[in-house]
N, C-alpha and C positions, 0 to 999 in steps of 0.2 A: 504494500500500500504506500502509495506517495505522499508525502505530506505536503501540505501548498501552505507556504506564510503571505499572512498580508500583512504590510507597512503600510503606514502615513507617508501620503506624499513629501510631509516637510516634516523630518524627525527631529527640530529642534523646535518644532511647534509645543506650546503646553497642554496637557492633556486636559480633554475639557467632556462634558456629560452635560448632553443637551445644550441649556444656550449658558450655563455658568463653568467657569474654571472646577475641578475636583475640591482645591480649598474652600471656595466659596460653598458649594455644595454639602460638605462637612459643616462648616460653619453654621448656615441654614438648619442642618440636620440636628447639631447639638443644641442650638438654640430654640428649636421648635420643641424640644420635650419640655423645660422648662414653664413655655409658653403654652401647651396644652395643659400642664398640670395648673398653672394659675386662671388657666379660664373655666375649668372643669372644676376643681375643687374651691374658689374664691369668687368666680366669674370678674376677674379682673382681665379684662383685656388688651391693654397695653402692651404688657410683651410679646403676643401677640401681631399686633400692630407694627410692632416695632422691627420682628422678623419678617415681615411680608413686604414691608418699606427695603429692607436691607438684601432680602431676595430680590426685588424689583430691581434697585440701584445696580446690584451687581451683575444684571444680564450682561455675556460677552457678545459684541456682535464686531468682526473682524478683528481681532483683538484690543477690544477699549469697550469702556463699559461707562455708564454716566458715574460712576464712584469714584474710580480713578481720576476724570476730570475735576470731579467736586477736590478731590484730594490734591491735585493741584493748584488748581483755583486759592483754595486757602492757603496753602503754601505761599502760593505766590502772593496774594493780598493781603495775609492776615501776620502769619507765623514768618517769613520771612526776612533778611532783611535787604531793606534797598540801600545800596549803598552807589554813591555817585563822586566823584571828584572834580572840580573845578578847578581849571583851569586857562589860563590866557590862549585865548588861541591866537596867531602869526595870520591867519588868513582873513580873517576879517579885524578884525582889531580889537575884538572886544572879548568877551569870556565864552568858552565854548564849554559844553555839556561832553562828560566824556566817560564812559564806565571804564571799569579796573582792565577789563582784556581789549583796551582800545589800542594798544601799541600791539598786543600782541597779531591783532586783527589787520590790524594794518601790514604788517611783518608778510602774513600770510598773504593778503591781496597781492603785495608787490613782487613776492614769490611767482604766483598764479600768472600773472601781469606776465613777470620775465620770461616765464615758460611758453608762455601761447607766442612772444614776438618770436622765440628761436624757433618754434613746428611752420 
């Protein structure tokens, strides 16, 4: 008898069970017995509520999920920090806006720049 394997097209894809990641799925799963025992024996439904918001959020669809964005989002708006350096700029005469990788951004442009004049 032959044995036939099947693979994933893209084997460094994360394994995923219907539209959620396997973590997610777990996660969902442990959090739901909690949330049936308090709405079955307390009729508090919250955590309840609270599991089916956090199933919803974390549907994957092409790999991004509205979680990860929200988890961003904050990041970037709340918890993070902004940091900015001023200083003079030489091309127009007055203060120019400049973040911390702006030399090194630069660096790389003029890299890029040099290589396409020599092809």
């Amino acid at each position: 008898m032959k044995r036939q394997f099947l693979y994933p097209a893209n084997m460094k894809a994360k394994p995923k069970l219907w539209l959620w990641s396997v973590r997610d799925v777990i996660v969902v799963g442990i959090a739901l017995i909690p949330s049936v025992l308090a709405a079955v024996g307390l009729g508090f439904y919250v955590p309840a509520a609270g599991t089916a918001v956090y199933a919803f959020l974390s549907i994957r669809l092409e790999d991004q999920s509205v979680l990860d964005y929200l988890k961003r989002a904050v990041r970037f708006f709340v918890t993070g920090q902004q940091f900015f350096i001023w200083k003079e700029g030489d091309r127009h005469g007055g203060e120019e806006l400049q973040h911390p990788g702006a030399d090194r951004n630069q660096r790389l442009f003029q890299k890029r720049h040099y290589n396409r004049k020599r092809q």
